[in-house]
TORKETI-706407 format. One record per residue (C-alpha): x, y, z; residue number from 0. Coordinates in nm, 4 decimals. Example, Ala and Ser with C-alpha at 12.3 -4.5 7.8 and 13.67 -1.06 7.14 Angstrom:
REC          X          Y          Z   num
REC     1.2300    -0.4500     0.7800     0
REC     1.3670    -0.1060     0.7140     1
! end
This chain:
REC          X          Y          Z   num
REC    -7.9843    10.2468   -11.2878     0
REC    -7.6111    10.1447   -11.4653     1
REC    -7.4631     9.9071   -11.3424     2
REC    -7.1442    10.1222   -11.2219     3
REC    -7.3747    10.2822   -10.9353     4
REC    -7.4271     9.8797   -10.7801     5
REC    -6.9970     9.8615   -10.7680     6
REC    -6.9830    10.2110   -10.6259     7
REC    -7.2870    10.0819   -10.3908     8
REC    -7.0819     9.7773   -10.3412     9
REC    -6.7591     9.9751   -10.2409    10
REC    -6.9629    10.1878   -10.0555    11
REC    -7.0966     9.8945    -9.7990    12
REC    -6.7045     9.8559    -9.7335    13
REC    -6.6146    10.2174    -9.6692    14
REC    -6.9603    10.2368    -9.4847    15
REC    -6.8897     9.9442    -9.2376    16
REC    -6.5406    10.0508    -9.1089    17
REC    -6.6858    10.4103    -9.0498    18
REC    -7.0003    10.3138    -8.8377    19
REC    -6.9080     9.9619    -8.6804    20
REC    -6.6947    10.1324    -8.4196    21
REC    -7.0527    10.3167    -8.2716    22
REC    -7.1171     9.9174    -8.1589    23
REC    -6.7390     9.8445    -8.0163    24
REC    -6.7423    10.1577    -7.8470    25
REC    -6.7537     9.9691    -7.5119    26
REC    -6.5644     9.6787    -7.6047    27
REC    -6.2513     9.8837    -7.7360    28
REC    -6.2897    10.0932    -7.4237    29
REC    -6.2274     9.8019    -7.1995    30
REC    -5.9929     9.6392    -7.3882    31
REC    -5.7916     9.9311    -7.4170    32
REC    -5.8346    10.0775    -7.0710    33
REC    -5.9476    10.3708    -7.1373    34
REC    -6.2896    10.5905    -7.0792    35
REC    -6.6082    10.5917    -7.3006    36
REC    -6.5684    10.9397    -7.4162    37
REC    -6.2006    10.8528    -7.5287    38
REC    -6.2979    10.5808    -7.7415    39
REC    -6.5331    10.7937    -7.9195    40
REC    -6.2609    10.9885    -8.0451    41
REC    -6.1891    10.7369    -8.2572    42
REC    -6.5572    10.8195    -8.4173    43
REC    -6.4463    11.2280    -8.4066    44
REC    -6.0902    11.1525    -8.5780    45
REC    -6.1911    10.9521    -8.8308    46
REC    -6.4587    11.2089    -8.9339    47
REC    -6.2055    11.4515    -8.9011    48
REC    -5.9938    11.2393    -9.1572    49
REC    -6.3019    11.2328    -9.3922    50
REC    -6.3233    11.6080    -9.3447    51
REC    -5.9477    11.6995    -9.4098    52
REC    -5.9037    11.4283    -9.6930    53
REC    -6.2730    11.4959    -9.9153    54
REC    -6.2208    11.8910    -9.9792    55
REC    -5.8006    11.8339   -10.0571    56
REC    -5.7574    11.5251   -10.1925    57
REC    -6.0399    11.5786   -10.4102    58
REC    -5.8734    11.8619   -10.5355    59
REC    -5.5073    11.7748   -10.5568    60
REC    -5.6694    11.4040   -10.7449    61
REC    -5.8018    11.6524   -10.9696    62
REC    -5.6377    11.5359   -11.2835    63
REC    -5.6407    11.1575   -11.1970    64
REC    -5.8650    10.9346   -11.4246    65
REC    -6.1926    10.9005   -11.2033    66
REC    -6.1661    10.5245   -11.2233    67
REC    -5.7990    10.5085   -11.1135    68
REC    -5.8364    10.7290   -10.8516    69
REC    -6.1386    10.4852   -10.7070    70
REC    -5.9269    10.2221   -10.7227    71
REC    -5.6514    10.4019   -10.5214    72
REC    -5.8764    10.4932   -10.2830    73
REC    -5.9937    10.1661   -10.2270    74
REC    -5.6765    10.0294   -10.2032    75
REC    -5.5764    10.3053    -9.9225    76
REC    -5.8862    10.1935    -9.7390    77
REC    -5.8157     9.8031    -9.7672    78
REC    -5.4609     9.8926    -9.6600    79
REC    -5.6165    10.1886    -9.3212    80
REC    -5.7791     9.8692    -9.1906    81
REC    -5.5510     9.6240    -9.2083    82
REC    -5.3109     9.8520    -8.9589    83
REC    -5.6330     9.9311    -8.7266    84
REC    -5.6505     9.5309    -8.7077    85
REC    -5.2663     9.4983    -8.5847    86
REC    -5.2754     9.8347    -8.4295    87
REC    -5.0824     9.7402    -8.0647    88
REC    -5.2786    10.0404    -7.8280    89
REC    -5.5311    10.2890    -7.8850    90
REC    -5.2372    10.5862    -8.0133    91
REC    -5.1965    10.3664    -8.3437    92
REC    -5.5458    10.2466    -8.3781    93
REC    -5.6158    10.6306    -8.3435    94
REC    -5.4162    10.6539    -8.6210    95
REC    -5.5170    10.3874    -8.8454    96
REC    -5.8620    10.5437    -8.8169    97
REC    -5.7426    10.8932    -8.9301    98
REC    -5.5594    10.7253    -9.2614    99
REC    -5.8749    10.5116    -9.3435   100
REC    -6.1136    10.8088    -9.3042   101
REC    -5.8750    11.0484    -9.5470   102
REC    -5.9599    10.7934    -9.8338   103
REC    -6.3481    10.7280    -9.7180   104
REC    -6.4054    11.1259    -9.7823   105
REC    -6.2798    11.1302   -10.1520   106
REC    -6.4362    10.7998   -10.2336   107
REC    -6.7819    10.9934   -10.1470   108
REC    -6.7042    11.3448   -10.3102   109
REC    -6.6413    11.1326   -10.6307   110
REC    -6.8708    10.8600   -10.6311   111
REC    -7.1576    11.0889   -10.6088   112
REC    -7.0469    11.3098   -10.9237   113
REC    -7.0445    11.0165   -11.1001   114
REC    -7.3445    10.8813   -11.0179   115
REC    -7.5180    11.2630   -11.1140   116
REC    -7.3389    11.1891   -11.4034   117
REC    -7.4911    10.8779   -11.4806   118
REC    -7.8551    10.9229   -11.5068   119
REC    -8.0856    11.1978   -11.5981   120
REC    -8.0890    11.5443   -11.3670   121
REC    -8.4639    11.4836   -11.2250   122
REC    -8.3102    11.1059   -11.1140   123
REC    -7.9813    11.2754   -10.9673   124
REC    -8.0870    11.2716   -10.5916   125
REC    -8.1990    10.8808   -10.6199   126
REC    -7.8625    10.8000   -10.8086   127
REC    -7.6880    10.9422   -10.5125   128
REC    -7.9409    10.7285   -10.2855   129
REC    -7.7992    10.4292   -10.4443   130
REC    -7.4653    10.4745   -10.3762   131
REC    -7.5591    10.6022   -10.0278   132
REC    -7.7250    10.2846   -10.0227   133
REC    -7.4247    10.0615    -9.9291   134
REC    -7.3835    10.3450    -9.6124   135
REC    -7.7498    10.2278    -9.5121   136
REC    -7.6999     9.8142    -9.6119   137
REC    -7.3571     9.8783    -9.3707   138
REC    -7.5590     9.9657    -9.0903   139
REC    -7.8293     9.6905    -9.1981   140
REC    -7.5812     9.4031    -9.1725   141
REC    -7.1942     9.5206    -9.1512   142
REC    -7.2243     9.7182    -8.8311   143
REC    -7.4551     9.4739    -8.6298   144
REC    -7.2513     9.1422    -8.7976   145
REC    -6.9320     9.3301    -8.7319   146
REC    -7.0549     9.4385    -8.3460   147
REC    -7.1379     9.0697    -8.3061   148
REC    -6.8294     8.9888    -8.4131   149
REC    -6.6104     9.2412    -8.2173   150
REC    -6.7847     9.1098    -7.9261   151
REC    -6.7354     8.7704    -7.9566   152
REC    -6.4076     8.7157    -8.0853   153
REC    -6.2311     9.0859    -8.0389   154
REC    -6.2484     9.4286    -8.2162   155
REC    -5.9361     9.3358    -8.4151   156
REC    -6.1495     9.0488    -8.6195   157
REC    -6.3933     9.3023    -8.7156   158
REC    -6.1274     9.4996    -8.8879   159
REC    -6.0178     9.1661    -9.0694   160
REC    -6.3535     9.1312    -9.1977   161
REC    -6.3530     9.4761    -9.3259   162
REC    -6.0401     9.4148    -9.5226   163
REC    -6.2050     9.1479    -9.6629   164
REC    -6.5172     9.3606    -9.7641   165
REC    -6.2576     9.6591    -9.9306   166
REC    -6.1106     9.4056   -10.1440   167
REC    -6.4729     9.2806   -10.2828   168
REC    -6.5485     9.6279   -10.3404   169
REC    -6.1997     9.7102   -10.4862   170
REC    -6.2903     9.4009   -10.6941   171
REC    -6.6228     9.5270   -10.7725   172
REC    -6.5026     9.8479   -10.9151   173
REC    -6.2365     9.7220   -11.1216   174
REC    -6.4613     9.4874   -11.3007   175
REC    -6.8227     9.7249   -11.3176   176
REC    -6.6887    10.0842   -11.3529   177
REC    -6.6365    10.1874   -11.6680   178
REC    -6.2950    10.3318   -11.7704   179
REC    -6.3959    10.5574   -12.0086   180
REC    -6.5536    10.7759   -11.7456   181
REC    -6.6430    11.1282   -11.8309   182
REC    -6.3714    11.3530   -11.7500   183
REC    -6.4619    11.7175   -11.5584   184
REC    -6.2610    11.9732   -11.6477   185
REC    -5.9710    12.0377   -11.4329   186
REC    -6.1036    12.3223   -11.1671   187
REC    -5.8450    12.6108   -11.1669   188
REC    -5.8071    12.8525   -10.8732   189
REC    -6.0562    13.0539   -10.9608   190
REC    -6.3280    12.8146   -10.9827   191
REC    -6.2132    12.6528   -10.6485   192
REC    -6.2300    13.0097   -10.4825   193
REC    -6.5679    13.0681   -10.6096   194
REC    -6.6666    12.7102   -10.4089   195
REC    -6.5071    12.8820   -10.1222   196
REC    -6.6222    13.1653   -10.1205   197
REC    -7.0176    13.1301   -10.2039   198
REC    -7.2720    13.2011    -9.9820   199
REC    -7.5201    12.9819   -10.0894   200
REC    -7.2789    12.6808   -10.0999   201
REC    -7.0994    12.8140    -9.7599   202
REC    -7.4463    12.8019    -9.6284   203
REC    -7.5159    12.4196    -9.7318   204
REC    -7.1914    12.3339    -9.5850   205
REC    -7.3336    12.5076    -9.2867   206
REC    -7.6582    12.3006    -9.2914   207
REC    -7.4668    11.9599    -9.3430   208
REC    -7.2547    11.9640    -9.0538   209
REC    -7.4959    12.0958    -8.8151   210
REC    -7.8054    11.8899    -8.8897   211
REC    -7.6393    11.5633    -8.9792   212
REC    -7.3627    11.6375    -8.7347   213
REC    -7.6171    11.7206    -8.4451   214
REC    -7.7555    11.3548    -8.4629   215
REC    -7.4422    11.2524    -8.3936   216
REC    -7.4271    11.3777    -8.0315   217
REC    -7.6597    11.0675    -7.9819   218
REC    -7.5778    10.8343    -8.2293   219
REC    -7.1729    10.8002    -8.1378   220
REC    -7.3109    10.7027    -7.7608   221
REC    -7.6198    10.4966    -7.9097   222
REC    -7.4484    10.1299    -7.7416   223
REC    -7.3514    10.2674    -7.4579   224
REC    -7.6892    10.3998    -7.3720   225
REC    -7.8724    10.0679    -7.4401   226
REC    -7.6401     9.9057    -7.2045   227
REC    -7.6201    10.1655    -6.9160   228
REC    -7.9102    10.3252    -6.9167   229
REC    -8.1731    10.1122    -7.0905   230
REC    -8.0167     9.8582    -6.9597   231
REC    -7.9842     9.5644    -7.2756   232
REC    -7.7087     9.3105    -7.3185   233
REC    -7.4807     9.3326    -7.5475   234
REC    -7.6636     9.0686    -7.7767   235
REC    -7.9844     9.2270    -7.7720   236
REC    -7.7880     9.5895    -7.8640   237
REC    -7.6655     9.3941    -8.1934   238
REC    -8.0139     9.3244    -8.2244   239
REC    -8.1470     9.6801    -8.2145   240
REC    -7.8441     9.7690    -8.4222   241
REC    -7.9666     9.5703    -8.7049   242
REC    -8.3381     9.7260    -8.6675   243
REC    -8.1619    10.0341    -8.6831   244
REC    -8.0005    10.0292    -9.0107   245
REC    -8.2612     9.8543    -9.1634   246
REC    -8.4714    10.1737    -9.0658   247
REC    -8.2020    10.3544    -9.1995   248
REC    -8.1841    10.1612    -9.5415   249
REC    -8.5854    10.2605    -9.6378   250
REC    -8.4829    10.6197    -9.4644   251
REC    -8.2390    10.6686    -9.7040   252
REC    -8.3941    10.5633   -10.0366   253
REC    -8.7253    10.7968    -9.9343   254
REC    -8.5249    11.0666    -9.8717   255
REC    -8.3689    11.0763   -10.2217   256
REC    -8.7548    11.0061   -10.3499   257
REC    -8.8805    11.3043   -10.1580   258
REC    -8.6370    11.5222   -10.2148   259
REC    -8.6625    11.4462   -10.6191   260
REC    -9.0312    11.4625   -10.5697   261
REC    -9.0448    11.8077   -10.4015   262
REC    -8.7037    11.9623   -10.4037   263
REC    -8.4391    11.9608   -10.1566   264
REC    -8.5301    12.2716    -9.9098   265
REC    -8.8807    12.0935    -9.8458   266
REC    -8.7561    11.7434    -9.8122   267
REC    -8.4964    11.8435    -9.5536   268
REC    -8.7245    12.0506    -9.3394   269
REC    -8.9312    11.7282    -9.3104   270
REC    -8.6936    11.4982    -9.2531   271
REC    -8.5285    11.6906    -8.9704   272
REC    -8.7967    11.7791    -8.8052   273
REC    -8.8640    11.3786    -8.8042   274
REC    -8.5676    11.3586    -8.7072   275
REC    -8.5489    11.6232    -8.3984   276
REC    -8.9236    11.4632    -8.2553   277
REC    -8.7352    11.0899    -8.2881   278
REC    -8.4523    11.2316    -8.0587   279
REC    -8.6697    11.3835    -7.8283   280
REC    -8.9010    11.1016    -7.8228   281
REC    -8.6064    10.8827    -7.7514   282
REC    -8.4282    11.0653    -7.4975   283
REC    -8.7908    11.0013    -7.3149   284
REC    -8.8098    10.6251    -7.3222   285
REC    -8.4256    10.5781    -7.2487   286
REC    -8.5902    10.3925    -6.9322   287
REC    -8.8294    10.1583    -7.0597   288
REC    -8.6538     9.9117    -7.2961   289
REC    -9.0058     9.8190    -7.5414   290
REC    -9.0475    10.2282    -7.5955   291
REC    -8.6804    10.2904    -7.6126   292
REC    -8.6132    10.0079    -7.9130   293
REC    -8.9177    10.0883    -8.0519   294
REC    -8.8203    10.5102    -8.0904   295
REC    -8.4758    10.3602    -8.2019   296
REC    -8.6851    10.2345    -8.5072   297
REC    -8.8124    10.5059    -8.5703   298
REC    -8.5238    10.7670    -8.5382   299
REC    -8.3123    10.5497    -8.7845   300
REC    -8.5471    10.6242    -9.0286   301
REC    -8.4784    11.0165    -9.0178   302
REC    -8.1073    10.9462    -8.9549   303
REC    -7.9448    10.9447    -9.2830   304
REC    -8.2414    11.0636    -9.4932   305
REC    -8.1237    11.3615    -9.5346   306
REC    -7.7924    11.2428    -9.6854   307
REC    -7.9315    11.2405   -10.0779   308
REC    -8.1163    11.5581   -10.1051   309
REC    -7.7914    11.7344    -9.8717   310
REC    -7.5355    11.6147   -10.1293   311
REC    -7.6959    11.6697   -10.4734   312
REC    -7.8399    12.0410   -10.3179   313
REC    -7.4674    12.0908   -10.3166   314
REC    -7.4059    11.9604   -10.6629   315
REC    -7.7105    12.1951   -10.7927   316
REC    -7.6056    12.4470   -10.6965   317
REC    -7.2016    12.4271   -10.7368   318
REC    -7.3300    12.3709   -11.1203   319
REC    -7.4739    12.7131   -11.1019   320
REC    -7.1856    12.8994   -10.9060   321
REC    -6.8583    12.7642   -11.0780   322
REC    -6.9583    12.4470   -11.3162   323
REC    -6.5975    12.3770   -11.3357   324
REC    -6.5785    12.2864   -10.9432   325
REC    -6.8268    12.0415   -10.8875   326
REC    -6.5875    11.7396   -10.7931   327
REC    -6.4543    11.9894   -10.5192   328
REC    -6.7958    12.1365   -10.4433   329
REC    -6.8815    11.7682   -10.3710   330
REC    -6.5668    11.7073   -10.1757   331
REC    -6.6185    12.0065    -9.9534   332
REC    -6.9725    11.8837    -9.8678   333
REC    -6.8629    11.5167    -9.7926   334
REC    -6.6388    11.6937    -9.5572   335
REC    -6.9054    11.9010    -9.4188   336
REC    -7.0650    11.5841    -9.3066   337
REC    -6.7871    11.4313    -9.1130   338
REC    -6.7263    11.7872    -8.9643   339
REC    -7.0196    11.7460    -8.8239   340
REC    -6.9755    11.3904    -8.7106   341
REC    -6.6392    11.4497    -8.5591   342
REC    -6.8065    11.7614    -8.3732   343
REC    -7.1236    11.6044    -8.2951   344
REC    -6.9531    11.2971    -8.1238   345
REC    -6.6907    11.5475    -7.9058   346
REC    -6.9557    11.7242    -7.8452   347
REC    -7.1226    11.4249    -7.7082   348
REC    -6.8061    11.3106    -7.5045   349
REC    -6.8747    11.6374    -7.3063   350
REC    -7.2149    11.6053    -7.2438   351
REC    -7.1456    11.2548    -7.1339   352
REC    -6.8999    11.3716    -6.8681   353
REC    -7.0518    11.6854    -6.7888   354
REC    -7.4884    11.5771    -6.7500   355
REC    -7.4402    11.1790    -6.8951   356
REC    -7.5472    10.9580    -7.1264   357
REC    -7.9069    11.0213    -7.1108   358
REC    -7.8955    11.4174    -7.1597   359
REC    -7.7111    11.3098    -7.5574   360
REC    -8.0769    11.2814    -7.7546   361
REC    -8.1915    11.6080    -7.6047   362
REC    -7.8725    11.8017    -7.6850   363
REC    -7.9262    11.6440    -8.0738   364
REC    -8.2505    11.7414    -8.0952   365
REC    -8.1835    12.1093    -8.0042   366
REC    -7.8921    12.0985    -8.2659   367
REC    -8.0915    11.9300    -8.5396   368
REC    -8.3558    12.2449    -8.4813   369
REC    -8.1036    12.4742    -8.5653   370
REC    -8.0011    12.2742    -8.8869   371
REC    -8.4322    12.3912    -8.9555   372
REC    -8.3546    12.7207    -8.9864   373
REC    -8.0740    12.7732    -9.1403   374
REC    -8.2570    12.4984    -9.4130   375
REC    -8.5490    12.7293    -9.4390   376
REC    -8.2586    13.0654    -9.4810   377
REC    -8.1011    12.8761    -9.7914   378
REC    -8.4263    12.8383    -9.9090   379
REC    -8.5028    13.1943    -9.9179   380
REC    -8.1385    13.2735   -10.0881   381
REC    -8.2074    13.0088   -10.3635   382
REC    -8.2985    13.1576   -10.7142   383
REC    -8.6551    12.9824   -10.7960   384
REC    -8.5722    12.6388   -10.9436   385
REC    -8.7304    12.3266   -10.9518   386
REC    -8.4346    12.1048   -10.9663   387
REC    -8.3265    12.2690   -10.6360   388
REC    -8.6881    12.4043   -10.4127   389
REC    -9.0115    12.3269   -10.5459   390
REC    -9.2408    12.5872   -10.4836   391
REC    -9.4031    12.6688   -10.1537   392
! end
C-alpha cells in the first residue's frame, strides 16, 4: 500500500479519537456539567449531525480545491474544533465546538477514501479504504480508552488537549506523505450531482448506511454508562473493556474490507450484520453478569465497524457507474449517511434510555440492524451482475 494511505491513516486516528472518545466521558461530562445522561449524548448526535451536514456540501462546494490543500484545511479546522471544545465554558459552547469539529471530520472521510480507491488497483479498493478506516479502529484501540483514562483522571478538557495534539501530527503527517500532485476528478456539474441524488441504487445504499451502522449506535453511544449502572464496573475497568473493544474493532475492520473484496459487498454485509445483530442480542442478555457481558463486548466490537469498508467503496462502485463525474460527492453523501445514522441512532437511544432504560438499548439495535438485512439483500437484487460490486449467489 503507498505510503499516502499510512498519513491519511495517521490523520484518520486524530479525526477518529475526538469523534468516539466522548462514548467514554459520557458520564464524566454529564456530572461535570450538570446535566442528564441522555443530554450529554447529544453531543455524540450533533457532532454526527455536523459530519452529516458538512461531508455531502462541503465536499461539493471544495469541489475545485486541490485534494491535498483541501486535507490540509480540513485538518487544520479540526485541530482548531478541539481546541474551543477544550476551553469551551458550559455544555451550549462545547455543543458547539462539537458541531464545527464534526463539519470538517465528514469531508476528511468523503475524500480520503477517493483517494485511497485511487491509489491502488480496483480488486484492492475495499482494503485501501480499510486502511484509512484503520486509524477509526487504532482510535478506539488506544485514543478512546487513553483519552477516557485521561478524561477521568484529570478532566474531559485534557482529553481535548491531547487531541489537538494528535490533529497537528496528522496535519504534519499529511503535509509531509501526501503527494501534491494528486489526481484531479473532474469538477461534478449539476447534473452529475443530481444524478447522485436522485439514484435509486445509491439512495438505497445511503439507506443501508445509516440504518445498519446507525442502529448499532442505539447501544454503542450508552456503552459506559451501561457497564457502570447496570453491569456494574468501575470506571477503570470500563477503560479496560474500552480498549478490548477497539482492538476487536481494529481486526473487525480490516476483515471486513478482506471479505467484502473476497466475495463482494452485498454478501459481506449480510454477514457482518447479522454478526452484528446476534452480538447485540447476546449482549443485551449478559448486561447482568460482568465475565459474559465483557466477554459479548469482545465480540460485538468485532461486527461494529466491519461493515464500514465494503459500505463505502459499494458507494464508490456504483457512483462510478451512475454519474463517474460525482464520485467525490457520491462519497461525501455516504460519509454523511453514516453519521445520520449515528446522530439518529444515539437520540434514538436517549429515548429509549428515558422511556424503558439503559438495558432495553442492545435489543432496540439489534431490531434496527435486522432491518439494515433487508434492505442489504433489496440492493442486491437491484444491482446489475458485477463482480466488483456482488459476487454471485
Amino acid at each position: 500500500m503507498p505510503l499516502a494511505l499510512w498519513a491519511l491513516t495517521i490523520s484518520a486516528f486524530a479525526v477518529g479519537t475526538t469523534e468516539f472518545v466522548i462514548v467514554g466521558l459520557l458520564p464524566t461530562i454529564a456530572a461535570d456539567l450538570g446535566v442528564s445522561t441522555p443530554s450529554a449524548g447529544l453531543l455524540v448526535s450533533l457532532y454526527a449531525l455536523g459530519v452529516t451536514i458538512g461531508a455531502p456540501v462541503l465536499t461539493a462546494l471544495a469541489d475545485r480545491v486541490p485534494r491535498k490543500t483541501l486535507l490540509l484545511l480540513l485538518l487544520a479546522l479540526f485541530t482548531v474544533g478541539n481546541a474551543y471544545a477544550a476551553f469551551a465554558p458550559d455544555y451550549n459552547s462545547l455543543v458547539v465546538a462539537r458541531f464545527i469539529t464534526g463539519l470538517a471530520h465528514g469531508v476528511f472521510f468523503a475524500i480520503a477514501s477517493t483517494i485511497a480507491t485511487d491509489l491502488v488497483e480496483p480488486q484492492k479498493e475495499s482494503s485501501a479504504i480499510a486502511l484509512v478506516f484503520l486509524g477509526l479502529t487504532v482510535a478506539l484501540v488506544t485514543g478512546v480508552p487513553l483519552g477516557t483514562f485521561i478524561g477521568q483522571n484529570f478532566g474531559w478538557q485534557s482529553t481535548f488537549l491531547g487531541v489537538v495534539a494528535l490533529g497537528v501530527i496528522g496535519f504534519v503527517a499529511s503535509a509531509v506523505l501526501v503527494p501534491a500532485n494528486l489526481t484531479r476528478t473532474a469538477s461534478a456539474g449539476i447534473k452529475a450531482q443530481l444524478q447522485v441524488l436522485t439514484s435509486p441504487r445509491l439512495l438505497l445504499v445511503y439507506l443501508i448506511t445509516a440504518v445498519g451502522y446507525g442502529g448499532n449506535f442505539i447501544a454503542f453511544t450508552f456503552l459506559a454508562p451501561m457497564l457502570n449502572e447496570v453491569t456494574g464496573l468501575s470506571a477503570g475497568a470500563i477503560s479496560l473493556v474500552m480498549l478490548l473493544y477497539g482492538a476487536s474493532v481494529a481486526v473487525g475492520n480490516i476483515a471486513g474490507g478482506k471479505l467484502s473484496d473476497r466475495i463482494g459487498a452485498v454478501p459481506a454485509l449480510t454477514l457482518i450484520f447479522a454478526g452484528l445483530a446476534v452480538a447485540l442480542l447476546a449482549l443485551g442478555s449478559t448486561l447482568t453478569n460482568p465475565i459474559a457481558a465483557i466477554a459479548v463486548t469482545a465480540f460485538w466490537g468485532g461486527f461494529a465497524f466491519a461493515n464500514v469498508p465494503p459500505l463505502q467503496s459499494y458507494v464508490v462502485q456504483i457512483a462510478r457507474e451512475v454519474s463517474p463525474g460525482a464520485v467525490d460527492v457520491a462519497s461525501g453523501l455516504n460519509i454523511g449517511a453514516f453519521n445520520l445514522g449515528i446522530a439518529g441512532g444515539a437520540f434514538a437511544g436517549g429515548f429509549v434510555v428515558e422511556g424503558i432504560g439503559l438495558a432495553a438499548t442492545p435489543y432496540i439495535a439489534a431490531g434496527v440492524v435486522v432491518v439494515g438485512i433487508v434492505l442489504v439483500r433489496l440492493s442486491g437484487r437491484l444491482n446489475v451482475p458485477s463482480p466488483q460490486i456482488v459476487a454471485a449467489e
